[in-house]
N, C-alpha and C positions, 0 to 999 in steps of 0.2 A: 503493500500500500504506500510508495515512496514514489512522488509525482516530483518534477522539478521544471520548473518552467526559467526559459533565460531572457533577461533583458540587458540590453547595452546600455553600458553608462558611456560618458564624452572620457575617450581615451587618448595620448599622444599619438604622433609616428610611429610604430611600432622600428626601430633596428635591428631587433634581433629576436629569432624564431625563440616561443618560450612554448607551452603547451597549450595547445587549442582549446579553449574551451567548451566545446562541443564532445569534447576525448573526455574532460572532469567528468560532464555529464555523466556519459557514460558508464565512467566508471562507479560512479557515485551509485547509480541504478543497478548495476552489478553484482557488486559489491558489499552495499550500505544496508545496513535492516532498519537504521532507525533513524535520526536527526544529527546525535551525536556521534556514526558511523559518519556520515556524510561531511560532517564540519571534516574530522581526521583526515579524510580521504583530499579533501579539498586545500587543509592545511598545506600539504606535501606538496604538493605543484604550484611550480611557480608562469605566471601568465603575461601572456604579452597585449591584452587588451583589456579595457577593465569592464567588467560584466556582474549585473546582480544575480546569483540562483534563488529562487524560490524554492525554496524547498517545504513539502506537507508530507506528512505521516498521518498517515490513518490508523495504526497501531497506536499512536500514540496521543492523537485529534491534536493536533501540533502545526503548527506553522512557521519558519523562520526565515528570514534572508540573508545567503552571505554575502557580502559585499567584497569583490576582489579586483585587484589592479595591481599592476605590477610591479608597486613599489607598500601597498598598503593591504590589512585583510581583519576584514569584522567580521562579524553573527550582529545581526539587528533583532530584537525580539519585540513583542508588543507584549508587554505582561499585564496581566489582569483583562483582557481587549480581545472580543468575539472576533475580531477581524485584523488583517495583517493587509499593509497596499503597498505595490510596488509597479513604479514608474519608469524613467529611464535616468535616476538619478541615485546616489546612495544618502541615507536616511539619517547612519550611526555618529556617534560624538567623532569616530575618529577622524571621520574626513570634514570634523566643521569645518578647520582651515585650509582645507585644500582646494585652491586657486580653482582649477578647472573644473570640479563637481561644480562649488559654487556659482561661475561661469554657466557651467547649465541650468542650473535653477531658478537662475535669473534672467536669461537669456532666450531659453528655449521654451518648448510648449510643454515637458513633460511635468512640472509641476503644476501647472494648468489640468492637465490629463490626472495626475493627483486629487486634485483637489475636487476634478468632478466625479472621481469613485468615490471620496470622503462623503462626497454631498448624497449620491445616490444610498452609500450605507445610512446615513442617519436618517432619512427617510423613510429606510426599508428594514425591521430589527432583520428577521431573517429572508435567507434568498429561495427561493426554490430553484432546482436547474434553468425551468422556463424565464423563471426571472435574470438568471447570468446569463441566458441565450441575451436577452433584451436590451441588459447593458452591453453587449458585444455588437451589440447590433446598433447601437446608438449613435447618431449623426449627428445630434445635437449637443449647444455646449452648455456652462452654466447657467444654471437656474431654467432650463432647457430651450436657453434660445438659438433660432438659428443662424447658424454661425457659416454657411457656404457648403455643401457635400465637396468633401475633398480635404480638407479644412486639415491641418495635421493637428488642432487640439481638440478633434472629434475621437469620442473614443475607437468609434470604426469611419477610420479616414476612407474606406470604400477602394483600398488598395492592397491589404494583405491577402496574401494567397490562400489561409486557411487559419480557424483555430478552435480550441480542447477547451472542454472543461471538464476536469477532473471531479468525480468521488472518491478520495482515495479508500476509505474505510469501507465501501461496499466494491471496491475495482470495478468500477463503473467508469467508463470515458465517451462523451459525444464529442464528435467531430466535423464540423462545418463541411458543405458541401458548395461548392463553387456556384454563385459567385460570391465572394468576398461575405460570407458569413453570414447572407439575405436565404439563402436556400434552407433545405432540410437537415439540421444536425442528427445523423443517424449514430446508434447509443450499442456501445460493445461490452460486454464483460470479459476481461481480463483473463479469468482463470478458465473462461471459455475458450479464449485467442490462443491460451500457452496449452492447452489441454491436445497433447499428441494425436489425441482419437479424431476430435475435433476438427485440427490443422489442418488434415490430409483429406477431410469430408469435401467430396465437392459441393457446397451449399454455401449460401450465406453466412456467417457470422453477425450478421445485424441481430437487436433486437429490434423489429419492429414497432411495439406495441410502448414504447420506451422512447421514441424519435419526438424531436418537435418540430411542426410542421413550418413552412416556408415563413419567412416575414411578407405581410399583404407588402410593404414596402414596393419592393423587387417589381412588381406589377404597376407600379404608378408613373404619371406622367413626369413628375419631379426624375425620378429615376433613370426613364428612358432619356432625358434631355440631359442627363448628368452622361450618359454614354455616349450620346451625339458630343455634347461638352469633352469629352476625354481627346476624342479624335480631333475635333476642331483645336482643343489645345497645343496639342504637338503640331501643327500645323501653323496657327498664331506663332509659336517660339522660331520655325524655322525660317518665316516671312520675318520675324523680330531681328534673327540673326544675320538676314541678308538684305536689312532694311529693303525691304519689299512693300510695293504700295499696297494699303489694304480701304475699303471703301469705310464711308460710316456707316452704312447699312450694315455692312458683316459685323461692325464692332458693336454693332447693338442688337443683331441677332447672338454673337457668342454672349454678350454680356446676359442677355436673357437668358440664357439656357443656366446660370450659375448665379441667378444677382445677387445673392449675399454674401457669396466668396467674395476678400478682400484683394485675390490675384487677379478678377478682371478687369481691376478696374486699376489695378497699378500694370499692367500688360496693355493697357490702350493707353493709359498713360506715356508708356515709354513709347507708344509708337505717336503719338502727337509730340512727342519729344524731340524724338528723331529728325520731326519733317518740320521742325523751329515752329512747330502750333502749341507755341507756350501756355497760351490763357484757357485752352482746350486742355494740355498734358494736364495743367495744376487744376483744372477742377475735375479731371480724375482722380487723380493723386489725395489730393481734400476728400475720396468718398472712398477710394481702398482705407483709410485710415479712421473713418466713419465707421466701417465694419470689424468683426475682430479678424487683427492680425496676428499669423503665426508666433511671430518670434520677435523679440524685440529688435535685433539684428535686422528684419524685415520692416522695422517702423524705421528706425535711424536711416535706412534707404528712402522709403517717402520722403523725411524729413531733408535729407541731402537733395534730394529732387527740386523738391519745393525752397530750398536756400539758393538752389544752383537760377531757377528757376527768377525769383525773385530780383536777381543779381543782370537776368536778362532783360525782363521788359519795365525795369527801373525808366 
């Protein structure tokens, strides 16, 4: 009953090979019977990128995260506290001072992404699976506004390829079905999966009766235009990159397909930028920053825009 789930914290350059963190995993799952297997195992190797494990015991109804980098190594615990959250940042005292965590926590969206599982647990005392399908599925941001589909401080940015939620004490796992965790989470048991009779059965392993059914989401019109959105996207950057003339009609057909995403309206920005349509670029520019923005690295950009901008039609 030892689930372990990985997230990336902001790491240097790596120069020199140290041990995968994907190989800890492993061996941690191998290995480990319990929590305090898993720290030991994890102790020993040393890492060239820094990465939080999650680690749950179900033998034990336990939770912890280690925090490792390759200069630094914790256990974070939540004592006394039904629930344990982990982001893409580390949590424990020993990296209060450490320059580049901090750096991300201030910078990027994953304390944002934080702080909207904080908000959905106190909300909700306990989860049912259905209800963890629903935060996995969630596009919106705090206090559940919407925030753009795509958005990176969405919990489901509408771009991961797949993902789990663990049981660990009944070895129970659902697992998303494409697309991007809008489909059917079909539900396995474990000791079903490893059971040798089983293996070699030609039949399904699903529990059917155990699945939870698609998100209505996946089927709406917001959706489909967030797909036409995805394509015209890559298409905008490449016309961006070869300053290539784009009409306004098309800038307000892609705008529409996304209007609360904060990047269409900084992406027609920069293309009235390009072509010295200042008074046009900056009241785009003014309404990506009206919306929520990813990262504040992406605000300091508007803001340079809008100084550069300023500087021009003085």
């Amino acid at each position: 009953g030892l689930t372990i789930t990985l997230n990336a914290a902001k790491s240097s350059i790596p120069y020199q090979s140290k041990t995968p963190i994907s190989l800890i995993a492993r061996e941690i799952l191998q290995y480990a019977k319990n929590i305090e297997e898993a720290i030991a195992i994890a102790k020993k190797r040393q890492v060239f990128v820094s990465e939080s494990l999650l680690i749950a015991s179900g033998s034990e109804n336990k939770a912890v995260i280690i925090e490792m980098a390759p200069e630094l190594f914790s256990v974070y615990e939540q004592p006394n506290a039904d629930e344990i959250i982990c982001s893409n940042h580390f949590q424990s005292n020993v990296y209060a001072n450490d320059p580049r965590n901090n750096n991300q926590i201030k910078n990027s969206h994953s304390q944002y992404r934080w702080d909207k599982m904080n908000q959905v647990l106190k909300e909700n005392s306990k989860l049912q699976v259905e209800d963890v399908v629903a935060v996995l599925r969630d596009v919106k941001g705090l206090n559940n506004k919407s925030i753009g589909l795509g958005n990176e401080k969405s919990l489901n940015q509408l771009y991961a390829h797949h993902s789990v939620v663990f049981k660990p004490k009944e070895k129970l796992v659902w697992v998303s079905s494409n697309p991007n965790q809008l489909a059917e989470f079909t539900a396995y048991d474990l000791d079903e999966i490893f059971n040798e009779e089983r293996l070699f059965a030609n039949k399904s392993l699903m529990i059917d009766s155990l699945a939870v059914s698609k998100d209505e989401f996946i089927d709406s019109k917001e959706y489909l235009n967030f797909q036409k959105f995805k394509t015209i996207d890559l298409s905008f950057d490449e016309k961006l990159r070869n300053e290539e003339w784009i009409s306004d009609q098309d800038i307000e057909n892609y705008i529409h397909l996304n209007p609360d995403f904060w990047g269409v309206y900084f992406k027609a920005g920069k293309y009235y930028y390009q072509k010295d349509a200042f008074e046009k670029a900056r009241q785009y520019f003014q309404q990506a920053l009206s919306k929520e923005v990813s990262t504040r690295n992406d605000e300091e950009t508007l803001n340079q825009y809008l100084k550069e901008i300023r500087k021009k039609i003085k």
